[in-house]
Every structure is written in C-alpha cells, then in structure tokens.
GUZAMI-737615 format. One record per residue (C-alpha): residue number from 0; residue in one letter; x, y, z. Coordinates in Angstrom, 3 decimals. Layout:
REM GUZAMI-737615
<atom gulo="NUM" sero="A" c1="X" c2="Y" c3="Z"/>
...
This chain:
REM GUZAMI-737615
<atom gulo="0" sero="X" c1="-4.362" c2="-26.055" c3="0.460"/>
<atom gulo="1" sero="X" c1="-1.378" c2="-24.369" c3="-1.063"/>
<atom gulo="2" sero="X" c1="-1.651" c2="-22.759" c3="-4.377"/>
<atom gulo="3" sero="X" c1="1.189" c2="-22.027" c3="-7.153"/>
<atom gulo="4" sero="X" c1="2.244" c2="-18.435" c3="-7.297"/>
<atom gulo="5" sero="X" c1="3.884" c2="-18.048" c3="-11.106"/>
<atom gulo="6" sero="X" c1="6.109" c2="-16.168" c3="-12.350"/>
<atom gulo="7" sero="X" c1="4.155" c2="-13.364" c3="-13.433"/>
<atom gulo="8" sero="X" c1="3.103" c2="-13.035" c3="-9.934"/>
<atom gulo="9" sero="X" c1="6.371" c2="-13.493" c3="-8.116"/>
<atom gulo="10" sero="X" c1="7.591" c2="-10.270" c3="-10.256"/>
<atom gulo="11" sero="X" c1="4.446" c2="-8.161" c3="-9.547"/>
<atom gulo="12" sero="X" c1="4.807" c2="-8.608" c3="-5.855"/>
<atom gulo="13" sero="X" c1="8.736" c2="-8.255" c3="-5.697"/>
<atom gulo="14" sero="X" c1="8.194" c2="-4.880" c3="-8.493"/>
<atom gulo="15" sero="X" c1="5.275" c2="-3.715" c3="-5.699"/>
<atom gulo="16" sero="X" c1="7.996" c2="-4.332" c3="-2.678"/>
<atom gulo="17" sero="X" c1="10.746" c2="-2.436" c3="-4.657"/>
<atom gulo="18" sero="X" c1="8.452" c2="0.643" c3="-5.782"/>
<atom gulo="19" sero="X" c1="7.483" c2="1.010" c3="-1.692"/>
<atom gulo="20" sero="X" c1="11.165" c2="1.257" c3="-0.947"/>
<atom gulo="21" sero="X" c1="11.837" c2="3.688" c3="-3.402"/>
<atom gulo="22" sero="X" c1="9.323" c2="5.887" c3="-2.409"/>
<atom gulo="23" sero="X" c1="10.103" c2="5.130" c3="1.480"/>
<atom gulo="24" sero="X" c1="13.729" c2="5.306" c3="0.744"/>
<atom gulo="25" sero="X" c1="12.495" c2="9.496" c3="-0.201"/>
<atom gulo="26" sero="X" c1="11.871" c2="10.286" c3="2.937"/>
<atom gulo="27" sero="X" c1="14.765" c2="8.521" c3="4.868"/>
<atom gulo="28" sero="X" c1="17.298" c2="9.658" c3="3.081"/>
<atom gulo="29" sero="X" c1="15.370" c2="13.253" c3="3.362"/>
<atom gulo="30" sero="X" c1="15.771" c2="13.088" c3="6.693"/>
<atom gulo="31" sero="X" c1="18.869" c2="11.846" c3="7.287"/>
<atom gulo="32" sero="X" c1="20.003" c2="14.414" c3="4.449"/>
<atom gulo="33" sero="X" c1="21.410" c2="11.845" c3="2.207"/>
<atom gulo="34" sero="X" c1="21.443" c2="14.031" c3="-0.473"/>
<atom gulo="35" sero="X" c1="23.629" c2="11.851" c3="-2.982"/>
<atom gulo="36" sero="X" c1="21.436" c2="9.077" c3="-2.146"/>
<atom gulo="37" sero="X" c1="17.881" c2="10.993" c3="-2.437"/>
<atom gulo="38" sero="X" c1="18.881" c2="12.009" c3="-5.647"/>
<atom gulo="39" sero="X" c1="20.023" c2="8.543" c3="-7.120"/>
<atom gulo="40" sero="X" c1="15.924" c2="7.439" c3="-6.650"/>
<atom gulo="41" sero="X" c1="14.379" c2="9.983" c3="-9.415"/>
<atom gulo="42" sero="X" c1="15.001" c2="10.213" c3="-12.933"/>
<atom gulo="43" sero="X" c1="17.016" c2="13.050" c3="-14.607"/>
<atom gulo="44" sero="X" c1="13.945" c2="15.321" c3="-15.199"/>
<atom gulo="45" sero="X" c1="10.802" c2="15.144" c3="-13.332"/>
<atom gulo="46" sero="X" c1="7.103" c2="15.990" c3="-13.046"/>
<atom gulo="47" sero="X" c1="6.246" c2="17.955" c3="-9.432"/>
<atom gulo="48" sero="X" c1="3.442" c2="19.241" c3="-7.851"/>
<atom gulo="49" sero="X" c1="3.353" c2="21.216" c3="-4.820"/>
<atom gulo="50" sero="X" c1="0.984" c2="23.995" c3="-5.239"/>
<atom gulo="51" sero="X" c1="-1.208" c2="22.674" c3="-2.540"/>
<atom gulo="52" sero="X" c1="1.354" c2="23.287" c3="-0.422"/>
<atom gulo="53" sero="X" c1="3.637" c2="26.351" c3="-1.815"/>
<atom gulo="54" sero="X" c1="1.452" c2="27.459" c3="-4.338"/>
<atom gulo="55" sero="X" c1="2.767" c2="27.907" c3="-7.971"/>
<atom gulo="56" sero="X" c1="1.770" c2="25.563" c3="-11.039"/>
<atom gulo="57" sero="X" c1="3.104" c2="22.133" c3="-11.929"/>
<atom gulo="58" sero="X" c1="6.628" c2="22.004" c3="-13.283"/>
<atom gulo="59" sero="X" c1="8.997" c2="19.451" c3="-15.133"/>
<atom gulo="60" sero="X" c1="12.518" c2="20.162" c3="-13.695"/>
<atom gulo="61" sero="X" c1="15.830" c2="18.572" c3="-12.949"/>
<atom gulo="62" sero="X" c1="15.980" c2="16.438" c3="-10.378"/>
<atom gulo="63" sero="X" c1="18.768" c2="18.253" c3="-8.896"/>
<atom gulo="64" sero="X" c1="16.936" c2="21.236" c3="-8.874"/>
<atom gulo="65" sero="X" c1="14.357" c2="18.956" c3="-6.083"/>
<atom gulo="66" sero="X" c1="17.139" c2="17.628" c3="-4.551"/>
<atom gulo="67" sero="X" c1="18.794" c2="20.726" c3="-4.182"/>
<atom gulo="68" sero="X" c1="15.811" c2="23.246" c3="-2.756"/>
<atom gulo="69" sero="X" c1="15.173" c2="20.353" c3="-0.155"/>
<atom gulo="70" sero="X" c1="19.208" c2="20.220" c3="0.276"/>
<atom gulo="71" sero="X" c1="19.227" c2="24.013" c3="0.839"/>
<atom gulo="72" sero="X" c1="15.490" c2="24.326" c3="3.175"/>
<atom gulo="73" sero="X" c1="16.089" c2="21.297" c3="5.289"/>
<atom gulo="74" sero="X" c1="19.697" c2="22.536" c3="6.556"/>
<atom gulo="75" sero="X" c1="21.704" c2="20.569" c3="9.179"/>
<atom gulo="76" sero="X" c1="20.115" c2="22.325" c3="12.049"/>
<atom gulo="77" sero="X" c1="16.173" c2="22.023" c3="10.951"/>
<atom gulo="78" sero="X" c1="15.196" c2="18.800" c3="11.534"/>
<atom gulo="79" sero="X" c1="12.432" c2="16.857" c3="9.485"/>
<atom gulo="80" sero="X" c1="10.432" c2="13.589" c3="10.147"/>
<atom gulo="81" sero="X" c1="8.588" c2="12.048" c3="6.739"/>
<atom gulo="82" sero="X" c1="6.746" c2="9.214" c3="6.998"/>
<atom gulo="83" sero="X" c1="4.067" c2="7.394" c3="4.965"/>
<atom gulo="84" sero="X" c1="1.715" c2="4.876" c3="4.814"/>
<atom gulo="85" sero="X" c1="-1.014" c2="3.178" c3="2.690"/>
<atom gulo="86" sero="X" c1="0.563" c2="2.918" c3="-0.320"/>
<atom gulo="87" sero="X" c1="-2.124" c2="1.584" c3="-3.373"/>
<atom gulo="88" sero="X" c1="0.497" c2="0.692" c3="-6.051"/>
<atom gulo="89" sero="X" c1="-0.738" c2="0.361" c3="-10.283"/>
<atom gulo="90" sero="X" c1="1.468" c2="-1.407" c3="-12.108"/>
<atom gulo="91" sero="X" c1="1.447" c2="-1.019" c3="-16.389"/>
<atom gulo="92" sero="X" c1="4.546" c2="-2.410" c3="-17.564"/>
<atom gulo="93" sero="X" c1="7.199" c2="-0.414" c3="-17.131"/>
<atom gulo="94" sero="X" c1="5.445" c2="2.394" c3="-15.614"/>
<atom gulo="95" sero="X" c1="3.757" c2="2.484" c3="-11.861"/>
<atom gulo="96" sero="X" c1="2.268" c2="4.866" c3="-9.990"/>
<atom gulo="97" sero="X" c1="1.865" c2="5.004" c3="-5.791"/>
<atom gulo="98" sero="X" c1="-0.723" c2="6.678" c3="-3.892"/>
<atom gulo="99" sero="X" c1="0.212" c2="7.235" c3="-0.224"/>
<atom gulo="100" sero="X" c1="-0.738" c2="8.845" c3="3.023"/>
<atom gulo="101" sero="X" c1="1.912" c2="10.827" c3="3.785"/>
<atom gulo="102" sero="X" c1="2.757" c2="13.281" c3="7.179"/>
<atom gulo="103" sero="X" c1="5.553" c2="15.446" c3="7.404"/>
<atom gulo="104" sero="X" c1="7.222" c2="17.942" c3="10.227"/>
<atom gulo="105" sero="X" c1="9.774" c2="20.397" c3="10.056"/>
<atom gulo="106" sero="X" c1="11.607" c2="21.865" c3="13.073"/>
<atom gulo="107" sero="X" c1="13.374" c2="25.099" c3="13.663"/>
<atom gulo="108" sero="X" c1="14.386" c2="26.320" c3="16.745"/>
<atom gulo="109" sero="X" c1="12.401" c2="29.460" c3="17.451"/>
<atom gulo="110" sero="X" c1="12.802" c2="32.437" c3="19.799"/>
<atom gulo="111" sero="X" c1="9.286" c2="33.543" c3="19.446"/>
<atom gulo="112" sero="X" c1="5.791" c2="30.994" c3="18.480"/>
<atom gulo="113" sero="X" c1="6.207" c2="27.028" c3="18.045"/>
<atom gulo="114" sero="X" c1="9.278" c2="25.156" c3="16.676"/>
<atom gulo="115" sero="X" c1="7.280" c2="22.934" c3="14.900"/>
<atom gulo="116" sero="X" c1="5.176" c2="22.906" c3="11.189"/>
<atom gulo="117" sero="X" c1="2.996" c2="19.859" c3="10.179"/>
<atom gulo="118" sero="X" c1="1.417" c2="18.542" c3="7.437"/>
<atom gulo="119" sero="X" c1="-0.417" c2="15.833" c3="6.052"/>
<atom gulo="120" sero="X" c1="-1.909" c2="15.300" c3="2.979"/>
<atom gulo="121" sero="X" c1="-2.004" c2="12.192" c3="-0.174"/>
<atom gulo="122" sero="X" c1="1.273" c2="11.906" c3="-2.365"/>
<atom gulo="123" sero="X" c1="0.983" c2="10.880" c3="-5.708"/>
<atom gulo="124" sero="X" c1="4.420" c2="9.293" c3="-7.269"/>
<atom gulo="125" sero="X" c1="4.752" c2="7.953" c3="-11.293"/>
<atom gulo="126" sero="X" c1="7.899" c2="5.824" c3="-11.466"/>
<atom gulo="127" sero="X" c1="9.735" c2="3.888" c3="-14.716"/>
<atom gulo="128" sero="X" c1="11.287" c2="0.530" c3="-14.785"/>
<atom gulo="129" sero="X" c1="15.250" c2="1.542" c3="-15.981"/>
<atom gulo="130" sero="X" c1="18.162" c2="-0.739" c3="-16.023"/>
<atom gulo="131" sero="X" c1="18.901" c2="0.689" c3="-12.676"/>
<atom gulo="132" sero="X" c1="15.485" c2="-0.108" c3="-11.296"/>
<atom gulo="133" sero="X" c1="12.685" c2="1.615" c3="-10.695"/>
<atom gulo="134" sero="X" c1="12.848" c2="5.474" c3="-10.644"/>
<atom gulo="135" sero="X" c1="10.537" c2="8.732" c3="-9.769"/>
<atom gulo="136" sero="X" c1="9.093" c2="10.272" c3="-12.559"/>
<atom gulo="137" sero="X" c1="6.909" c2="12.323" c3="-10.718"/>
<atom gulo="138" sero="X" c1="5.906" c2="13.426" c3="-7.328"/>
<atom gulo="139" sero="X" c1="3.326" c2="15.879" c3="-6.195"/>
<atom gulo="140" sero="X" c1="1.646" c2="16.542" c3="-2.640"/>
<atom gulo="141" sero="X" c1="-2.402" c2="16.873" c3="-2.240"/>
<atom gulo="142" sero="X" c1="-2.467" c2="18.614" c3="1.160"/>
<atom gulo="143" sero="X" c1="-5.161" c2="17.786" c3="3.587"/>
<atom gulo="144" sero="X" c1="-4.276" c2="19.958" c3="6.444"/>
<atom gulo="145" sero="X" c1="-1.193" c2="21.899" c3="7.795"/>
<atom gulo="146" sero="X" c1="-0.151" c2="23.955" c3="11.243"/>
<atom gulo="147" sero="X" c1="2.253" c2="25.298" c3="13.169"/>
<atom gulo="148" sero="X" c1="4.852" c2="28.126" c3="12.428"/>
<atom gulo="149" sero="X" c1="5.294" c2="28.701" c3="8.815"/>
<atom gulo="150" sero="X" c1="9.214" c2="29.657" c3="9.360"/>
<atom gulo="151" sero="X" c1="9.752" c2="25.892" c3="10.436"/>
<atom gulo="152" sero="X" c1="8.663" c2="25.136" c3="7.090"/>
<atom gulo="153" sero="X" c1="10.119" c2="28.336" c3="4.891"/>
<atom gulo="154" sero="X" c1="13.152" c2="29.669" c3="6.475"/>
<atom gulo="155" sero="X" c1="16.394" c2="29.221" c3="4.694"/>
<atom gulo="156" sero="X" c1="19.478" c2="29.764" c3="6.539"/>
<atom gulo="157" sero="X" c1="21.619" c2="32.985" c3="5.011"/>
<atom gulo="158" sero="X" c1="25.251" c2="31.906" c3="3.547"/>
C-alpha cells in the first residue's frame, strides 16, 4: 500500500538531507582545508562552545575568526580526519538544530611520544534558513573522551 507524502513532508525531509550536508560538508572541507569553502557554511557571527575540550567560556565570534584558528592549527603538514554520525535533526521553521556523534584525530609528526590525538564526544549545531540556504549559527563540542599527544592537537607551526 503506498501512501501520499505532501508537500509539507517532501520539504522536511529534503531541509533534514540539506542540514546533514552542511554539517558533514564541516568536516570535509576541514580536512581537505577548504578554507573558502568551510567558511561559506556558517553565518557571519556565531555561537561556539569548546570548553570541554580547550577550556574557556562560550563565545559569539566571527566566523572567520573559527575558520581562521582551524586555518592556522590544522596546517598543511598536520593532518586531520572528522567524521560523524547519528545526527537527530529539530526542525522550527527557519531554525534547526543537529545533535551528532562526532570523532576527530589530529596528526603531527613527532620525534618523541605518539603522532596521533583523538577525540570523541556529541556536537551540538543551531543553523538558520537564509536565502543562501541553511547556515551554522552555532557549534559547540561535549567531549566524551580524548588521548594521545596533546601537541598533535595544540601545536601551531611558527611563521
């Protein structure tokens, strides 16, 4: 038996498809250090929260600021792998919000300990409907558990 999706339904479904790839599209372009493109997914000024992972408070700053600190830790010759997975989307108009499973690595060649960091944790993203599509808003990281050598993760190469 076949049922009739309407229209209302049709546009949740293809809104909950396009707020995934957003949010996926983060991390690809993270990796691949897209940086022009990364930065064309978030809004001009943003919500973040990393303090579970860096410490500090909550913040609402540019989005080039974001863009730029990832543009500036995650250098050509660190590499990074972000993935996620489970995404549990809420739709309210033009608003949304996406809570993923997320995992994360970061490696550095080292002369001395690993050349790896991990993480995983649950990211939290708010995103608005704009006549570009759907943007980030906000994005923090809850993390669940970390390891490996911290200068994967911190180290910023000197100019």
């Amino acid at each position: 038996m076949s049922q009739m999706i309407d229209a209302g339904m049709m546009q949740r479904l293809a809104d909950e498809m396009e707020i995934r790839r957003v949010v996926d599209a983060i991390d690809t372009t993270v990796d691949a250090k897209d940086w022009a493109a990364c930065r064309a997914y978030f809004l001009d000024t943003i919500d973040v929260d990393f303090s579970s992972l860096a410490g500090g408070s909550p913040a609402r700053i540019a989005a080039d600021d974001l863009v730029g600190g990832w543009q500036r830790n995650l250098y050509a010759d660190k590499k990074s792998h972000h993935m996620r997975s489970n995404h549990r989307v809420t739709l309210g108009g033009d608003q949304a919000e996406v809570w993923s499973k997320g995992y994360a690595f970061n490696m550095l060649p080292s002369p001395t300990g690993s050349d790896l960091w991990e993480v995983w944790g649950d990211y939290r993203h708010t995103l608005a409907r704009t006549a570009e599509g759907w943007k980030v808003s906000g994005m923090a990281l809850f993390v669940t558990y970390a390891r490996g050598n911290e200068r994967a993760r911190d180290f910023v190469q000197q100019e």
